[in-house]
C-alpha positions in Angstrom: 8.7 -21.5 -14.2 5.8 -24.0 -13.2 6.0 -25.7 -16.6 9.6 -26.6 -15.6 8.3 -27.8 -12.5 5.4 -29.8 -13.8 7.0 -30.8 -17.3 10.7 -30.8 -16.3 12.7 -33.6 -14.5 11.0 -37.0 -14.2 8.6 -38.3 -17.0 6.0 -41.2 -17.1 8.1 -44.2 -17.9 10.9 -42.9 -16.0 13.0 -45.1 -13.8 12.4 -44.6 -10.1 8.9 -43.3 -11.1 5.7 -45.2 -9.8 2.8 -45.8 -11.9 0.9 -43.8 -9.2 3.1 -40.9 -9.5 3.3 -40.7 -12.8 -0.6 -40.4 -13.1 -0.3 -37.7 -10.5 2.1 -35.6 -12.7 0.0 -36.0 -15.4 -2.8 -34.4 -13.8 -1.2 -31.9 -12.7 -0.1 -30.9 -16.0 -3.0 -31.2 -17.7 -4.6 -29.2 -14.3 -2.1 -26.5 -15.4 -2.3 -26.2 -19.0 -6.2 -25.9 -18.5 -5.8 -22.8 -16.3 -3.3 -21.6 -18.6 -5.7 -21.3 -21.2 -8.7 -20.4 -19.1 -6.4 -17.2 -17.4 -3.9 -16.9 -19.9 -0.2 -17.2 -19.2 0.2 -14.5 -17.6 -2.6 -14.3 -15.2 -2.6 -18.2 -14.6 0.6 -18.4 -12.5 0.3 -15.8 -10.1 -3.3 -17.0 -9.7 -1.7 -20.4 -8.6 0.7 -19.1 -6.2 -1.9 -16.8 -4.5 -4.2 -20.0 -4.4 -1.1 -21.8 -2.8 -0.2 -19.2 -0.3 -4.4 -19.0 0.5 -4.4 -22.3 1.2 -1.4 -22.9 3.5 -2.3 -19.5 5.1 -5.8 -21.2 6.1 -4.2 -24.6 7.3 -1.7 -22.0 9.4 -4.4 -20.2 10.4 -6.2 -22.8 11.8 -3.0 -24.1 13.6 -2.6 -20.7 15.0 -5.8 -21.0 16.1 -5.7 -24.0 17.8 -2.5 -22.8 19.7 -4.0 -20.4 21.1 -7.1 -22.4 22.1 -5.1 -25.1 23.8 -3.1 -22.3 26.1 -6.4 -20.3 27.0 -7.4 -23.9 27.9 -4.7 -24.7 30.3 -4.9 -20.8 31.5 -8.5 -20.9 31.9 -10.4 -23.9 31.5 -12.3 -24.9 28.6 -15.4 -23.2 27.9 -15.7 -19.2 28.5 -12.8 -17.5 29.4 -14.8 -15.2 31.7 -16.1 -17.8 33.8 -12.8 -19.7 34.3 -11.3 -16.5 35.3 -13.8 -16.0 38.0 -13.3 -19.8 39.0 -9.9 -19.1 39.2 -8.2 -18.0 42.8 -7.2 -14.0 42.5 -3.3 -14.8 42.7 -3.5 -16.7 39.5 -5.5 -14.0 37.9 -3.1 -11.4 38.8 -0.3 -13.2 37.7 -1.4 -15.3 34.4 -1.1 -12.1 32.5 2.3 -11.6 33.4 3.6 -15.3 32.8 2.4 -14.3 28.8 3.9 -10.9 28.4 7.4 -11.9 30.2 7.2 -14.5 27.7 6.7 -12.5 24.4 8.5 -9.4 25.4 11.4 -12.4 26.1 10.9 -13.7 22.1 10.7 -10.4 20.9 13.9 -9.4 22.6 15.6 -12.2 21.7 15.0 -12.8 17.8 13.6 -9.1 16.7 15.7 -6.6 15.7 15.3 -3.2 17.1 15.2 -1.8 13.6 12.2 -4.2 12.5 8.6 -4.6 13.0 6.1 -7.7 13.2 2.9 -7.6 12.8 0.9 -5.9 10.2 3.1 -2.8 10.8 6.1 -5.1 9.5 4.4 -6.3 6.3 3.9 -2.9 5.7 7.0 -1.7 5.5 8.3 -5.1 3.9 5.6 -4.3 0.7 6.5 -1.1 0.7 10.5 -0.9 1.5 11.8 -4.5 1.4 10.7 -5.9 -1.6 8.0 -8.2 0.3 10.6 -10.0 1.7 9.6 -10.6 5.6 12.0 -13.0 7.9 10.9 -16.6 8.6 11.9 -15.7 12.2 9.4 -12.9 12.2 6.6 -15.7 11.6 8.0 -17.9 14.4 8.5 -15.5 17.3 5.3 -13.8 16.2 3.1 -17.0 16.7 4.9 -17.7 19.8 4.5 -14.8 20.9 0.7 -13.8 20.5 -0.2 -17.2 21.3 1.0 -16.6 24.8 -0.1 -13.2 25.1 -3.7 -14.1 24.3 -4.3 -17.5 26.1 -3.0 -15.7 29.2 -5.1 -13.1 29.2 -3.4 -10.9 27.3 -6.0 -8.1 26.1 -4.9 -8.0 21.9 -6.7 -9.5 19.3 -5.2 -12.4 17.1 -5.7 -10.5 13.7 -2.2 -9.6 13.6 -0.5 -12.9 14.2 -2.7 -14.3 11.4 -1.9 -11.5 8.9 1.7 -12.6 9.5 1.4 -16.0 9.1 -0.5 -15.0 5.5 2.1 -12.9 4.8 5.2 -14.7 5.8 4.0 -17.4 4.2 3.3 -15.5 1.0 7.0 -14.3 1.5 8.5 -17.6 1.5 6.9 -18.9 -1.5 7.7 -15.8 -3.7 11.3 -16.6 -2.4 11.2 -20.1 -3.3 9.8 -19.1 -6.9 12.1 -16.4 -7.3 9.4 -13.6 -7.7 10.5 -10.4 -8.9 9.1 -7.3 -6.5 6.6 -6.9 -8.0 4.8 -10.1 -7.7 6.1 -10.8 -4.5 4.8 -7.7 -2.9 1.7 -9.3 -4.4 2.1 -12.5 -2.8 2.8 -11.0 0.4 -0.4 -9.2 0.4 -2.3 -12.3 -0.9 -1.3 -13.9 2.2 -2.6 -10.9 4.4 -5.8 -11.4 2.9 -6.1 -15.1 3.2 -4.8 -15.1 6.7 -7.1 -12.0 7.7 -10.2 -13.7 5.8 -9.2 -17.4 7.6 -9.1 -15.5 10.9 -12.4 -14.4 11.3 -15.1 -16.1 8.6 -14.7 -12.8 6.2 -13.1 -13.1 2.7 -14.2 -9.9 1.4 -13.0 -8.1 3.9 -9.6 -9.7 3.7 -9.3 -8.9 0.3 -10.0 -4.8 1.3 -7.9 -5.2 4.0 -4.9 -5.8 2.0 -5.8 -3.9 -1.1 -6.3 -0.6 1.4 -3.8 -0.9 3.9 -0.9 -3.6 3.1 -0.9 -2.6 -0.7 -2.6 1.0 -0.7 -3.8 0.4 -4.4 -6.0 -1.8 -6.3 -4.9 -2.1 -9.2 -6.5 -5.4 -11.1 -3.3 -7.6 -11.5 -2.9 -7.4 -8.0 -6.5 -7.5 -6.7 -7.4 -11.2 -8.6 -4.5 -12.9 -7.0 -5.7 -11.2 -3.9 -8.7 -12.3 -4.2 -8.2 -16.0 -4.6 -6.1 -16.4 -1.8 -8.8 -14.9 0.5 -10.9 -17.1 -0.9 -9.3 -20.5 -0.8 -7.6 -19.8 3.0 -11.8 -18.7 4.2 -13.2 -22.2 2.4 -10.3 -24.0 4.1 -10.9 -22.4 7.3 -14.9 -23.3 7.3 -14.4 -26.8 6.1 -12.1 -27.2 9.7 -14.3 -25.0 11.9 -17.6 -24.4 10.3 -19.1 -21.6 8.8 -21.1 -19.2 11.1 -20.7 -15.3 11.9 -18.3 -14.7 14.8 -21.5 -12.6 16.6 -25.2 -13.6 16.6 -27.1 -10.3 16.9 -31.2 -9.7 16.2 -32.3 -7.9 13.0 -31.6 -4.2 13.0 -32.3 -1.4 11.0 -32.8 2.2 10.2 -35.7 3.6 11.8 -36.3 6.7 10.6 -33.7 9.2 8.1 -34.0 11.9 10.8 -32.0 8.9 13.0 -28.8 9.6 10.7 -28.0 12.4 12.9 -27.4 10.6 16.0 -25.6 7.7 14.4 -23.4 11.3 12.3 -22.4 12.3 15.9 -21.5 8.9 17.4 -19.4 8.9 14.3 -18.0 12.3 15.4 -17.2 10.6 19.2 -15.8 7.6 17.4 -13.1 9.0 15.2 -11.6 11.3 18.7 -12.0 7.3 20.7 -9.7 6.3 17.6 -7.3 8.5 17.9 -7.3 8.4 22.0 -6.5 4.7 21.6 -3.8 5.4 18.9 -2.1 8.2 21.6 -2.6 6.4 24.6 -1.0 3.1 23.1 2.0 4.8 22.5 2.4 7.1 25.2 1.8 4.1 27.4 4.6 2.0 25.7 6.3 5.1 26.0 5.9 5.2 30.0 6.5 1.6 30.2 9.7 1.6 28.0 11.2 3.6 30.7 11.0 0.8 33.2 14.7 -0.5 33.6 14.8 -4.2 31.7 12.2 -6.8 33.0 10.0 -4.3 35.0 8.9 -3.3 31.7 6.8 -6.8 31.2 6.2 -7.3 34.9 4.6 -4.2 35.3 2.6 -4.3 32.2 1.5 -7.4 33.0 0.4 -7.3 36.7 -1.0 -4.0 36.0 -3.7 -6.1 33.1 -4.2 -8.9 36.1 -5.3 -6.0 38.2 -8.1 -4.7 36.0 -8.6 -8.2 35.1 -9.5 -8.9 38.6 -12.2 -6.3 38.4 -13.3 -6.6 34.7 -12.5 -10.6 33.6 -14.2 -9.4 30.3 -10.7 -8.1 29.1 -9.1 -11.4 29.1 -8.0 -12.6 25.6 -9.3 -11.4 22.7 -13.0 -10.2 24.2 -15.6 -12.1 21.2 -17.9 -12.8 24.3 -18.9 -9.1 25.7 -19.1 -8.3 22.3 -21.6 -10.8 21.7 -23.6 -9.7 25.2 -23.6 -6.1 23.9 -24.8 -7.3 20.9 -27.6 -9.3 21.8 -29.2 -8.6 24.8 -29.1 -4.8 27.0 -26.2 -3.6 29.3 -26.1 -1.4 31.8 -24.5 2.2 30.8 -22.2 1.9 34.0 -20.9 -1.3 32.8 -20.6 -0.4 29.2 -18.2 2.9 30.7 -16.2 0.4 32.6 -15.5 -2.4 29.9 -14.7 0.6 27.6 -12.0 2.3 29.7 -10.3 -1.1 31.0 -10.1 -2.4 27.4 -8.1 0.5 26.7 -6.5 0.3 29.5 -5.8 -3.4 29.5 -5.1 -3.5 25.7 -2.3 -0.1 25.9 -0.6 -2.1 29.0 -0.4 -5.4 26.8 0.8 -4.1 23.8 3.6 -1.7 26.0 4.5 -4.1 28.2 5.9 -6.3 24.9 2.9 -8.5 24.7 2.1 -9.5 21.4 -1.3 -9.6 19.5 -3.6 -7.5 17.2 -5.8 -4.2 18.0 -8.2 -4.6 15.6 -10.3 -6.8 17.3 -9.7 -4.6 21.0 -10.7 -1.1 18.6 -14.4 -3.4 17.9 -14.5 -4.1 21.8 -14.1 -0.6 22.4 -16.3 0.5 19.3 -19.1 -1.8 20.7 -18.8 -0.4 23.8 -19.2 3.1 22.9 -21.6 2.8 20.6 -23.9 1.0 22.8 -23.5 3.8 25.8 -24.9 6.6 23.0 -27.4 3.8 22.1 -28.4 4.2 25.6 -28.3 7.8 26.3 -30.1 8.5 22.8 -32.7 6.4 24.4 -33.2 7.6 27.1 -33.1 11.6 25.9 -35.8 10.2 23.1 -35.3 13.3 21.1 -35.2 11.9 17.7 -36.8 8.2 17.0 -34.3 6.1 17.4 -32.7 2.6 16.5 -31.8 0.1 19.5 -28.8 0.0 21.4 -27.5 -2.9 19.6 -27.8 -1.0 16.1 -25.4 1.8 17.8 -23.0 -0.7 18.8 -22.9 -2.4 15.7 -22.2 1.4 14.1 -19.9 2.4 17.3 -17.8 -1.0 16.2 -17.1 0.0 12.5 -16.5 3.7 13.4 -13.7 2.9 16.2 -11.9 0.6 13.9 -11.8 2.5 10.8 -10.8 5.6 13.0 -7.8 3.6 14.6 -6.8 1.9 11.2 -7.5 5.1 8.9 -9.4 2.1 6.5 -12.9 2.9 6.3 -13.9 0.1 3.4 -12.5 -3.0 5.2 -14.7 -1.7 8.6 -17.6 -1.6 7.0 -17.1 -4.8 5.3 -15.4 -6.8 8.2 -18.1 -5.6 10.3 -20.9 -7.0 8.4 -18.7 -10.4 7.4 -18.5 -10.5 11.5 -22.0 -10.4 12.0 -23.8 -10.9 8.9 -26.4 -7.9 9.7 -27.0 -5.7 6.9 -30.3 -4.1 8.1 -28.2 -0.6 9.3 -26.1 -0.1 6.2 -26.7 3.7 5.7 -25.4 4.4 9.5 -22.7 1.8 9.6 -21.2 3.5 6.2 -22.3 7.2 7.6 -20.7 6.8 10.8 -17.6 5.1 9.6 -16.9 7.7 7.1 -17.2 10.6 10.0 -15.5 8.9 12.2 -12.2 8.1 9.7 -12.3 11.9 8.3 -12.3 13.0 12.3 -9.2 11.0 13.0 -7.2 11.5 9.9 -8.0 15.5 10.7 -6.6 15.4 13.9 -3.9 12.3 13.6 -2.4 11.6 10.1 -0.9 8.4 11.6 -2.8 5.3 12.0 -2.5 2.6 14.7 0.1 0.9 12.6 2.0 3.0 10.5 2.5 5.4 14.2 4.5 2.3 15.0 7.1 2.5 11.8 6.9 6.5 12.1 8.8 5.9 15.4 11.5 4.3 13.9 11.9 6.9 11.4 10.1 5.3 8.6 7.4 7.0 6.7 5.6 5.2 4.3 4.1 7.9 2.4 7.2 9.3 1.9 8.2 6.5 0.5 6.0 6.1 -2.4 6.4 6.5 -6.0 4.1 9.2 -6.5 5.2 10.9 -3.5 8.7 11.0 -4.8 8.1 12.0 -8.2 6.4 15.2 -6.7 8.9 16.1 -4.1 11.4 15.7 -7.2 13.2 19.4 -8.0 12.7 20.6 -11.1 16.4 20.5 -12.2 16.2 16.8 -12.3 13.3 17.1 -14.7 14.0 19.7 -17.0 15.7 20.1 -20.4 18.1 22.7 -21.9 16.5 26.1 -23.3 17.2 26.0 -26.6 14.4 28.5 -28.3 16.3 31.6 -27.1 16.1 35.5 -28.9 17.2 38.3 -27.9 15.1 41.2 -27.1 16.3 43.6 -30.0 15.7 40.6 -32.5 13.0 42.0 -35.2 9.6 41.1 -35.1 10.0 39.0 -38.8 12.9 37.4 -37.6 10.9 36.1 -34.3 8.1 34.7 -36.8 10.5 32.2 -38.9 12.1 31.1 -36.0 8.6 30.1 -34.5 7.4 28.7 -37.7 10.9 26.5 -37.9 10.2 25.4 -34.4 7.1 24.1 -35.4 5.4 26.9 -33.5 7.2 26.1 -30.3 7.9 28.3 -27.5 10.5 31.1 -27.5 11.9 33.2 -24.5 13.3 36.3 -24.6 16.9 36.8 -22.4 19.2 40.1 -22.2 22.8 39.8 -22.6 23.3 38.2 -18.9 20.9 35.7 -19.9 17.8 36.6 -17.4 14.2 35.6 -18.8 12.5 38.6 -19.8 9.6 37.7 -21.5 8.0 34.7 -24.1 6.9 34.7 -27.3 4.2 31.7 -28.2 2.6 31.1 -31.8 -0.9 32.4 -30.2 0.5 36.1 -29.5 2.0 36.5 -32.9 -1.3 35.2 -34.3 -3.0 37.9 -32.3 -0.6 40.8 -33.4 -0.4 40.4 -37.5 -4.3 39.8 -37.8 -5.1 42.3 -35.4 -3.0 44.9 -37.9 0.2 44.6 -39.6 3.3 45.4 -36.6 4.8 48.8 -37.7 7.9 48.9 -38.8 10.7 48.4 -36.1 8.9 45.9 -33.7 11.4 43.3 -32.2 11.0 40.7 -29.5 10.7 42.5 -26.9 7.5 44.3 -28.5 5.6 41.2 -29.3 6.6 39.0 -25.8 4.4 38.7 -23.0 6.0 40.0 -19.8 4.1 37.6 -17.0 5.8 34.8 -18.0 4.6 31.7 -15.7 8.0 30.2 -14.6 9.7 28.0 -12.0 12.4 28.2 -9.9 15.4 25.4 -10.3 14.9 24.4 -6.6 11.0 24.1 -6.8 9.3 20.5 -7.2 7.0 18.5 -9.3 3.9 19.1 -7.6 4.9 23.3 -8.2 5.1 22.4 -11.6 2.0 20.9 -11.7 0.0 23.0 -9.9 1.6 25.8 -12.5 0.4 23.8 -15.6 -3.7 23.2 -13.9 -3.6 26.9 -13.8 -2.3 27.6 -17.8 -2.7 25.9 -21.1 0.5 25.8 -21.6 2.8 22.9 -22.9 5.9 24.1 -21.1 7.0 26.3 -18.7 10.8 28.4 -18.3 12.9 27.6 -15.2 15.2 30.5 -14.0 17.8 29.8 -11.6 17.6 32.9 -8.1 19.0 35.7 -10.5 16.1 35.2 -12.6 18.2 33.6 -15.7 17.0 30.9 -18.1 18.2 27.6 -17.4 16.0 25.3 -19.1 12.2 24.5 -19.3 9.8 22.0 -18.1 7.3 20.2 -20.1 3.9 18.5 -19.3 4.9 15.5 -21.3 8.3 15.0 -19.8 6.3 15.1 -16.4 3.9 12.5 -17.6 6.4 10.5 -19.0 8.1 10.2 -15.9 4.7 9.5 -14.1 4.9 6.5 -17.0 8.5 5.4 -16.2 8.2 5.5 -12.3 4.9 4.3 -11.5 3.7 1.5 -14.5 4.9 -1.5 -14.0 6.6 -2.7 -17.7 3.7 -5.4 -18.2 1.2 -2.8 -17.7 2.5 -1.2 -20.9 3.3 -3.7 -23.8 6.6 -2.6 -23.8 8.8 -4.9 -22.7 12.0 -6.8 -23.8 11.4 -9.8 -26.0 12.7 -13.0 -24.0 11.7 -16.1 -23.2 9.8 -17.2 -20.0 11.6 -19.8 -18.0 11.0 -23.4 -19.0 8.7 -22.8 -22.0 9.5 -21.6 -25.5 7.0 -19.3 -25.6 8.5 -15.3 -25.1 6.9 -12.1 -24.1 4.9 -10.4 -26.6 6.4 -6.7 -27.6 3.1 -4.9 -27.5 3.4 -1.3 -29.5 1.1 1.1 -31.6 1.1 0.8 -35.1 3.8 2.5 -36.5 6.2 2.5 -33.6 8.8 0.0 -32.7 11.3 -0.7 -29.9 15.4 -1.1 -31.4 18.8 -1.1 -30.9 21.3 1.0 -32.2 25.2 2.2 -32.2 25.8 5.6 -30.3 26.9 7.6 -33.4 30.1 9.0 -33.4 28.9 12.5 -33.2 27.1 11.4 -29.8 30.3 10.2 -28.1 31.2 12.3 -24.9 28.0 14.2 -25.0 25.0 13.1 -22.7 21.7 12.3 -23.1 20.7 15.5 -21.2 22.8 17.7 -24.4 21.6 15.4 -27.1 17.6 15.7 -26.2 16.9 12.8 -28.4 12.9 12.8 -27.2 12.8 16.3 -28.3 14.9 16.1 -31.4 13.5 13.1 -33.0 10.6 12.0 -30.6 12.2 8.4 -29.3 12.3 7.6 -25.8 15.5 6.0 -24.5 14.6 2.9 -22.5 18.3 2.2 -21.6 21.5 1.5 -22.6 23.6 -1.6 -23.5 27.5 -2.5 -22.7 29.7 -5.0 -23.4 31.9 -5.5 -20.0 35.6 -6.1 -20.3 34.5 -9.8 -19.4 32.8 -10.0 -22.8 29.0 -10.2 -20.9 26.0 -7.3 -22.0 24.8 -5.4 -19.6 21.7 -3.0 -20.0 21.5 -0.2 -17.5 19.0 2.9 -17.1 19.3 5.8 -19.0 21.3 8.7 -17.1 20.9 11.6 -18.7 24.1 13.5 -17.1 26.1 10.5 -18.1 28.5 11.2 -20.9 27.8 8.3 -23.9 30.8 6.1 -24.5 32.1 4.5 -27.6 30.8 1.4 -28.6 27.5 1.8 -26.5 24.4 1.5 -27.8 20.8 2.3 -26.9 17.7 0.9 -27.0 15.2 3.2 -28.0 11.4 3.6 -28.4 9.8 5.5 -31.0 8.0 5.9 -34.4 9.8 3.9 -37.0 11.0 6.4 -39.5 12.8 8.5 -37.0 14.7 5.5 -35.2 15.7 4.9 -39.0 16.7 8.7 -39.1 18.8 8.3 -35.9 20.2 5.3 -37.2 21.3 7.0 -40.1 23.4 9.1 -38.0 25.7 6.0 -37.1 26.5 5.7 -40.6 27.1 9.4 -41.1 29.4 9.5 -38.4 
């Protein structure tokens, strides 16, 4: 697709074409071509992109940034936003707040659907629901929006509006390019990273921010992509406004192992602060979603003014009482109030339809906390202990990763924030308390309780999640391997050796599963001592036969076959008869189908990548190939499900081809309860000599 960009169209020499421009192209396509054989062709391009979508997420960024500097300005003066609120006369404090939130609960109203989310809850469920595709409208109102919100006073953070500026912009480009899902869902979080690493000074942590909570994997064609987008938007970002930590903080570190046990229990405190800031977000939006139309804003608002008026430290995103806690010590009364207002002030914000992030108000509150059991710890003096600062630093990872559920981009933002490693051990300690605390008690995190609301669950909604709320009946195959239970015992043995030593179940005459018969217990009866005469099925099956019900799931199955060795299990339907069986394969084979990506496996269908004449590479082990051949005659009417081709001659069907009345091919999945036409045909995977041996069936026909 690039190499139609770069090679196609106008040409060196071309009329219309400057000398200048022409040198330009060239570059570029040499540029290219290198990276194409440094990466490969395959790797190379999404590489690009992502480096694209890094770099105009950091020029975004820092025009987002600037936005919002320019409004806090006007709101509050240049310089510190505390001290221009203080300057400023106590009518205009009350109501500055207001002016913001009226303004983005206006945009939201206006230009958001009630069925859609911005933010970082949106890009979630756009990854994982829409295909990455998130609205250019979303980016627009959002920026607006939490531009306003902040340099008013707004108490939110301005992570969010940058994650969406990454990822709208990573949206917009797969679009342009015409990504397929998958590499625009990639895209999409490529852009989180970059915007989230731009944001605040902290590449790494971008890239685990969108690996563990826009993505929820890492696999490794995703994570390099990922990866170079964080890091071009960050470089872009400290080339335009410098590069130094967000917090200056002294050198801390672990005094003593015994101390782990104090930072374990602020840990403990930590993950029930997360989830009281998850709760009392919502049950204040809630309350204030009652409010009959514009009260709701007003009073959310003028409510923030009024603990503004008493604590001007919750003004706008809060970086400077972080910094205070920090570096120098604060009185445990204050450090009590400035944790309860921010919660206060950031629950009434978010409610009243302000918009703006709460990652940054969870490490105000985190800071907070953790530097009140700094000071109590000290003051008790019953183990040695670090200084209050150290507790804050750990208090601000804990809070965070309790109210996100992301433990690894805490830890990493945290330390990317202040570049202090000297209290490692605790930070990671607490952090992991804290996240197992609130998971325990909330499954829900700050941002996917916002998409639960609306009904949409994201677990739910993935691909493991649905292959193992799957029923069985989907999954299973016809019983085939049947006796009866009067059949004699020789009898029982040829039919096992012709089945290759395959499973056989016993039935009675209404067809309910009585009993199996596997290779193993024969073994065990004729070299024990020769059966006397007269033994049939019913002697030589064993009686607790594992099974499944039709109406069970996957994960049943699965937690049947961790308990057994065995390759397959019967399913009976509620009057206990045989209806078909489940095998480990076919449940890892549709583990394979559902959940690889095609690239991942070397399978894939030979055609040729746009604007070059090179094609995909058919990837296969030796002695296997991938074809296409005529339904056979003797096929026609029955379906896949009857036929049991996997079974029978050990090919997988990867789909099947039609020719439309139109005259155009279409390929379409297999369904195995759909009855096979004439004049279909399927493309099949398997070992060479038995696709030749179906084949052979066409001709037979």
């Amino acid at each position: 697709m690039l190499d139609r960009a770069v090679d196609g169209g106008y040409h060196p020499g071309v009329v219309g074409m400057s000398p200048t421009s022409a040198r330009m192209r060239s570059r570029l396509r040499r540029y290219w071509h290198g990276v194409r054989s440094l990466f490969g062709a395959e790797n190379a391009y999404p590489l690009l992109l992502a480096s694209l979508v890094g770099a105009l997420a950091g020029f975004g960024v820092y025009g987002f940034r600037a936005l919002v500097d320019m409004i806090t300005s006007l709101s509050f003066g240049s310089g510190s936003v505390v001290e221009g609120a203080e300057l400023l006369p106590w009518p205009v404090r009350l109501t500055l707040p207001v002016v913001g939130i009226v303004i983005a609960w206006s945009l939201s109203r206006a230009f958001i659907r009630a069925d859609e989310d911005h933010g970082v809850s949106g890009v979630m469920e756009a990854v994982a629901l829409k295909g990455g595709r998130i609205p250019v409208r979303a980016l627009v109102v959002n920026t607006i929006a939490s531009s306003v919100t902040i340099g008013t006073g707004g108490s939110v953070g301005r992570e969010d509006p940058t994650i969406q500026i990454g990822s709208s912009i990573g949206s917009i480009v797969g679009r342009v390019f015409r990504l397929d899902e998958h590499h625009m869902r990639v895209l999409v979080a490529s852009g989180a990273a970059g915007g989230l690493g731009a944001a605040f000074n902290a590449p790494v942590g971008g890239v685990i921010f969108a690996v563990e909570i826009i993505l929820g994997s890492a696999a490794i064609r995703a994570f390099s992509p990922i990866v170079a987008s964080s890091v071009v938007a960050t470089a872009i970002t400290r080339w335009l406004l410098g590069d130094t930590p967000a917090f200056s903080i002294p050198e801390v570190a672990l005094r003593s192992g015994i101390d782990l046990v104090n930072y374990a229990v602020l840990g403990l405190i930590a993950g029930l602060m997360g989830v009281a800031l998850t709760r009392f977000l919502y049950g204040m939006k809630d309350r204030l979603a009652a409010l009959p139309g514009l009260a709701t804003p007003v009073v959310g608002g003028l409510l923030v003014g009024l603990i503004g008026l008493v604590t001007p430290e919750i003004y706008g995103i809060g970086y400077e009482s972080i910094d205070v806690v920090l570096r120098q010590s604060t009185p445990m009364g204050a450090l009590a109030l400035l944790l309860v207002a921010k919660l206060l002030a950031t629950s009434l914000t978010l409610g009243g339809g302000g918009s703006g992030g709460v990652l940054v108000p969870s490490l105000f509150i985190g800071v907070m906390l953790g530097g009140l059991w700094g000071d109590i710890v000290n003051q008790v003096e019953l183990l040695p202990t670090g200084t209050p600062a150290a507790y804050a630093l750990v208090g601000m990872a804990a809070v965070a990763s309790s109210a996100l559920h992301a433990p690894l981009t805490a830890i990493v933002v945290i330390f990317e924030l202040t570049g202090n490693y000297g209290v490692i051990l605790p930070v990671m300690l607490g952090t992991i308390v804290a996240s197992v605390v609130s998971i325990s008690i909330e499954p829900e995190s700050i941002y996917t309780m916002r998409l639960l609301r609306r009904g949409v669950h994201l677990r739910d909604h993935s691909k493991a999640s649905a292959i193992l709320t799957m029923p069985v009946a989907e999954v299973m195959t016809d019983a085939t391997l049947k006796v009866g239970p009067s059949v004699p015992f020789g009898e029982v043995v040829d039919r096992l050796l012709a089945a290759a030593g395959k499973p056989h179940y016993v039935v009675d005459d209404e067809g309910r599963l009585l009993g199996s018969i596997h290779l193993g217990r024969v073994k065990s009866l004729i070299g024990r001592d020769s059966p006397p005469k007269g033994t049939t099925a019913a002697d030589a099956m064993v009686r607790e036969t594992e099974s499944v019900r039709t109406h069970d799931d996957v994960e049943t199955c699965l937690i049947r076959f961790s308990s057994s060795d065995l390759p397959e299990l019967p399913v009976v339907d509620g009057q206990g008869k045989l209806v078909g069986v489940i095998r480990r394969r076919d449940i890892l084979e549709l583990y394979n189908r559902k959940l690889l990506d095609p690239s991942e496996w070397g399978v894939v269908f030979l055609q040729p990548e746009e604007g070059t004449g090179a094609r995909r590479r058919i990837e296969l082990p030796e002695g296997y190939s991938m074809d296409v051949i005529d339904v056979a005659p003797t096929f026609v009417g029955r379906t896949l499900r009857d036929l049991d081709l996997h079974n029978r001659y050990d090919v997988l069907v990867l789909g099947i081809r039609r020719e439309t009345e139109d005259g155009s091919i279409h390929v379409v999945g297999p369904d195995v309860n759909m009855p096979l036409a004439r004049g279909a045909e399927l493309v099949v995977e398997g070992p060479k000599e038995r696709i030749a041996e179906l084949r052979s069936l066409v001709f037979a026909g």
